[in-house]
Structure formats: structure tokens, C-alpha cells
C-alpha positions in Angstrom: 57.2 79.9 111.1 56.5 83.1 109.6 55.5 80.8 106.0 52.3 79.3 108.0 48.9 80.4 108.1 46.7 78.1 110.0 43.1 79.0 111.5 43.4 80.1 115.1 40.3 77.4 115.5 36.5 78.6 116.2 37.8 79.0 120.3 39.9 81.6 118.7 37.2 83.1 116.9 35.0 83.2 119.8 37.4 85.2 121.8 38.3 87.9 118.7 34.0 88.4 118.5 34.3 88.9 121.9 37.1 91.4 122.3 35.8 93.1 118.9 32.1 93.5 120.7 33.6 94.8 124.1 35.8 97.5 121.9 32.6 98.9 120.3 30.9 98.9 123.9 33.3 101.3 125.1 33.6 103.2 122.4 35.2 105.4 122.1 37.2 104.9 125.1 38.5 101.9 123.8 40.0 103.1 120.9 43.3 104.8 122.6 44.2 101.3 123.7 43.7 99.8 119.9 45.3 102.7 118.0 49.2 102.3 117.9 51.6 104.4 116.2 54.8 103.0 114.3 57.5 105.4 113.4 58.9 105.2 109.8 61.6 103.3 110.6 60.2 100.9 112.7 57.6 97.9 111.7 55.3 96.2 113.8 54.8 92.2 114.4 50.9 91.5 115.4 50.4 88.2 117.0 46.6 87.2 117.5 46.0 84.6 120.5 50.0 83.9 119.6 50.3 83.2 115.7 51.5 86.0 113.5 48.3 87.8 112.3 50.2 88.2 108.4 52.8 87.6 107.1 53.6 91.1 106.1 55.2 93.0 109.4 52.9 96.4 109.7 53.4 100.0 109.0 54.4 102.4 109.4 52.0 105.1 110.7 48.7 104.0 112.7 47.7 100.5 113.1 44.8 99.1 115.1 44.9 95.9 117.5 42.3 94.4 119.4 42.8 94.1 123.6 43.5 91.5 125.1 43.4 89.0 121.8 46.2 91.4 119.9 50.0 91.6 120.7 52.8 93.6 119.1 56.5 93.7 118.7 58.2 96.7 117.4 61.3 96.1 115.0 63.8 98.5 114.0 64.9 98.5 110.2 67.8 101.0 110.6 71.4 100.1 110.3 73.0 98.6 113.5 76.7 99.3 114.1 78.0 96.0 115.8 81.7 96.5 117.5 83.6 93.1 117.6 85.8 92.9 120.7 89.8 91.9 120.4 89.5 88.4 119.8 92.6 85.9 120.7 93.6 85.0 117.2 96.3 81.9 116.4 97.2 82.9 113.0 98.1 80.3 110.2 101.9 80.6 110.7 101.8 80.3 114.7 101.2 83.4 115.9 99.5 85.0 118.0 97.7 88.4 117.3 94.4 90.8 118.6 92.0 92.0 116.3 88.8 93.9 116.5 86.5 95.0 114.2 83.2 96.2 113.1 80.0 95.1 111.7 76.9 96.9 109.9 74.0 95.5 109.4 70.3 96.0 109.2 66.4 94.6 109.3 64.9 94.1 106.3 62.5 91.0 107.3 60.6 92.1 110.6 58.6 89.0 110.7 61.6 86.6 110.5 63.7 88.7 112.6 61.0 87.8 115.6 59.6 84.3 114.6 63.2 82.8 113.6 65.2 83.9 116.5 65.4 84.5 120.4 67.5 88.0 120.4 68.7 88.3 116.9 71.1 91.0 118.1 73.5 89.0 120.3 73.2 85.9 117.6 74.5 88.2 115.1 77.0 89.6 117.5 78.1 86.4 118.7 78.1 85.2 115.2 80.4 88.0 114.3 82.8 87.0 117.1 83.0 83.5 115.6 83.2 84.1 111.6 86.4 86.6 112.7 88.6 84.0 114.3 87.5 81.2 111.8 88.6 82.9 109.1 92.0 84.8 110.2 93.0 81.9 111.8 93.0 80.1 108.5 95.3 83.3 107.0 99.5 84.2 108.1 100.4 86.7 110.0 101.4 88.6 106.3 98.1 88.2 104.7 96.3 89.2 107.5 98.2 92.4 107.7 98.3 93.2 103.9 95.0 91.9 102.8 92.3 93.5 105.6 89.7 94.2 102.7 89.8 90.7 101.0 89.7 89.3 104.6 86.5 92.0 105.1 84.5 90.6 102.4 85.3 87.1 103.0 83.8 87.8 106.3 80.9 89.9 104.9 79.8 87.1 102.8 79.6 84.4 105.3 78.1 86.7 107.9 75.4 87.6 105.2 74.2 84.2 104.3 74.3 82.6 107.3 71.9 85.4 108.6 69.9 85.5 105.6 67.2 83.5 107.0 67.0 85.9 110.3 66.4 88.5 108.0 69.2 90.6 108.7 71.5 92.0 105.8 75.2 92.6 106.5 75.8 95.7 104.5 79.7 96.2 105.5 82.6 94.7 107.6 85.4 96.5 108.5 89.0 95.2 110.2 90.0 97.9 112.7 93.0 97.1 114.4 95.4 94.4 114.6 97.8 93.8 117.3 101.1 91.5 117.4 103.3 90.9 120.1 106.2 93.3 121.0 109.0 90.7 120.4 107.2 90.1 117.0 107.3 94.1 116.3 110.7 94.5 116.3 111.8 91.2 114.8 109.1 92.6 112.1 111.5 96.2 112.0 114.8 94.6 111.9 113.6 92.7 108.7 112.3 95.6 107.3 115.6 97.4 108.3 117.6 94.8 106.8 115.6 94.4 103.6 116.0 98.3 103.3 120.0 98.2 103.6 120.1 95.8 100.9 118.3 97.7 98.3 120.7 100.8 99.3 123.4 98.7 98.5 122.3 97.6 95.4 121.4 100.9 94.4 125.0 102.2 95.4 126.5 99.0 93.5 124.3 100.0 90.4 125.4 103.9 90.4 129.1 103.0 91.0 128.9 100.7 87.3 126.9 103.6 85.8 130.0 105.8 87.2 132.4 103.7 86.0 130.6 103.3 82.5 130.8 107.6 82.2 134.1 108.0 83.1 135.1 105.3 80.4 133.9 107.0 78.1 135.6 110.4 79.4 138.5 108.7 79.1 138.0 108.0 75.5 137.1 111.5 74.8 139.9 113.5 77.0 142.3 111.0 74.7 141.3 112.0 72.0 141.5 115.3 72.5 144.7 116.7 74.7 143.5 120.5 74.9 140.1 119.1 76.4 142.1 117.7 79.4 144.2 121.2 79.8 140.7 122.8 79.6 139.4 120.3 82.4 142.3 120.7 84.3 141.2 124.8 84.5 138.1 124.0 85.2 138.8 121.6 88.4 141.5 125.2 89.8 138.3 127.3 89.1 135.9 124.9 91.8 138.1 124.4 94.4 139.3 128.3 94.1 135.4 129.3 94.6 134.7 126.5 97.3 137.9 127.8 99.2 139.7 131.3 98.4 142.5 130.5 100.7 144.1 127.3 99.2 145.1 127.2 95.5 145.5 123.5 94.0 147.5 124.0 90.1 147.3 120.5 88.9 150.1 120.2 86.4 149.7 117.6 83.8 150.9 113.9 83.7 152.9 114.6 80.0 154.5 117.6 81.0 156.0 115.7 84.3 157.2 112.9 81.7 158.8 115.5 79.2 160.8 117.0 82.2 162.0 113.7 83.5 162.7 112.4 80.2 165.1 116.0 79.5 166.8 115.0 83.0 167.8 111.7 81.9 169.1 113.5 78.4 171.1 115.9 80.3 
């Protein structure tokens, strides 16, 4: 729509020669009601006996109109922050989950933003709405949770092109919360718990085999060497002595015990 330029017709013309020759008969009365001004971040739409006078939206700064021929509709260019309600969500694995969001976008076509759509505010709202539960319903209840941003730009890029001819750019989606059922929260914990006690037992299982492995090779090195099990044995009486002053332990060793029962048996 905003692509056409047709002739508004010599009716058409008649009327702007008119309105054009009553301004400069009340001038300069009638130039308060033909002077507009357009913030910076706002651009203005003309329409002339209805058709879009250019194709090019309008300032900002002043602009001029004619009465009663001219009409105007201010657009705003700045970023628009668009809150998606909890939406009802089936997810790919069977269940059921809430999730809101949030949507930024932004003007940057004025002229298609009017001409292309009713209210392109609640199109791109309702829009929103949709793309969310189209596209988490095609994801489980694990990828929704662990891949938010993936799922954000998936969401961004249909969002974008399908509003690319309203002329509005979706600069950023964001995931804000997502809710589960109670029963599915603590079916969720008691996996998590579970999964958590297996890797403590696996890493107990792996530090008893290291354990095992060092005292091996102890072994191997107190049997080679008799005065470095005398000299362990003094050094197990010095702990417990400093842990607790009022109870002495005197290991005595396993070869004297043997070379007294063996004299016992002699005698």
C-alpha cells in the first residue's frame, strides 16, 4: 500500500487549491493549525484526501499540513518492551508447564507500521503469544529448561520475519520464568538426589581402590625394611598419646608375639 503512488484525480486537486487559497486568506492565523511539531523520536504519516502523501514518513521537527485536505498519524520509533503472559504449554514429552516471557522490539518503517496493519501493537503481542507455545511445545520438558537462549533466538527469528513487512524489528527475546507442576518438582529432586548418591558412591568405591593400591605398596616397603615398622609402630603411640593424654595404646609387634610363643613351646 505504502509502494503506490497514484494521482489523487483533478477533484482532488481542486480541493488542495482550495484549502491552499483559504490558508493564505487567513494568514497568518491559519498557520498555527498547519504547523505541527514531531519529536525526535517520533515520525509522522501525512494522508492527503486519504492516500499517503510520500512514501517517506516525516520528520522530525516542524512539518506543515494543509486543513481540512491533510491528516496525520504519529508513530513512535523507540523500543517497545512487550511482556508475554504465562502461557499453558504441553511440552514434547507430555507435560504440562507455564512460561512467560518478554519481547523488545521497535519501529523502523512508520509508513508500513500504519498502511500494513490495524494496531500493530496487539498483532505483535498476539503474535508473540503464539510463536511461544508453537515452539516450546515442539521441545521436552529438559530442553526447555537447559536451553532458554537457543529457544530465545529460535523465537527471535520467527518473530522478526514474520513482522518484517509491518515494519517492526524484534531486537531481543527473553524466557523469564518457567513453571512445572509440584508433583513434577519433587520427582525432578529425587532424581537429582539419586543421581547425586551414585556419584558419591563411585567416588567412595574409587578412593577405597586408590587406598588399597597405597597400602600395597606400604606393605612392600615395611617388608622390606623391619626397623621401618618399629619406627611406624612409635609413631602410631605418639598420635593417639597427643589426641588423648589419658589412655596409652603400646602396640607390640606381630614377630616378637611369635618368638615368645615359639620359646613356650621349647620350654
Amino acid at each position: 500500500i505504502a509502494d503506490r503512488r497514484e494521482g489523487i484525480g483533478v477533484c482532488g486537486w481542486i480541493l488542495v487549491s482550495i484549502s491552499f487559497l483559504l490558508v493564505l486568506i487567513t494568514f497568518p492565523v491559519s498557520i498555527w493549525a498547519c504547523i505541527k511539531v514531531i519529536r525526535e523520536y517520533e515520525r509522522a504519516v501525512v494522508f492527503r484526501l486519504g492516500r499517503i502523501l510520500s512514501k517517506k514518513a516525516k520528520g522530525p521537527g516542524l512539518i506543515l499540513i494543509l486543513p481540512c485536505t491533510d491528516t496525520f498519524i504519529k508513530v513512535d520509533l523507540r523500543t517497545v518492551t512487550c511482556s508475554i503472559p504465562p502461557q499453558e504449554i504441553l511440552t514434547k514429552d507430555a507435560v504440562t508447564t507455564q512460561v512467560d516471557g518478554v519481547v523488545y522490539y521497535r519501529i523502523y518503517s512508520a509508513v508500513s507500521a500504519v498502511a500494513n496493519v490495524t494496531d500493530v501493537h496487539l498483532a505483535t503481542f498476539l503474535l508473540a503469544q503464539t510463536t511461544l507455545r508453537n515452539v516450546l511445545g515442539t521441545q521436552s520438558l529438559a530442553q526447555v529448561l537447559a536451553g532458554r537462549e537457543e529457544i530465545a533466538h529460535s523465537i527471535q527469528a520467527i518473530l522478526d520475519g514474520a513482522t518484517e513487512q509491518w515494519g517492526i524489528k524484534v531486537a531481543r527475546v527473553e524466557i523469564k520464568d518457567v513453571r512445572i507442576p509440584v508433583g513434577m518438582q519433587r520427582a525432578m529432586a529425587a532424581e537429582a538426589e539419586a543421581a547425586r548418591e551414585a556419584r558419591a558412591k563411585v567416588v567412595a568405591a574409587e578412593g577405597e581402590i586408590n587406598a588399597s593400591k597405597a597400602l600395597k605398596r606400604a606393605s612392600i616397603v615395611l617388608a622390606e625394611s623391619p626397623a621401618g615398622l618399629q619406627l611406624r609402630y612409635l609413631q602410631t603411640l605418639t598420635t593417639l598419646a597427643a589426641e588423648n593424654n589419658s589412655t596409652i595404646v603400646f602396640p607390640l609387634p606381630i614377630n616378637m608375639l611369635e618368638s615368645l610363643g615359639q620359646r613356650n613351646r621349647g620350654g
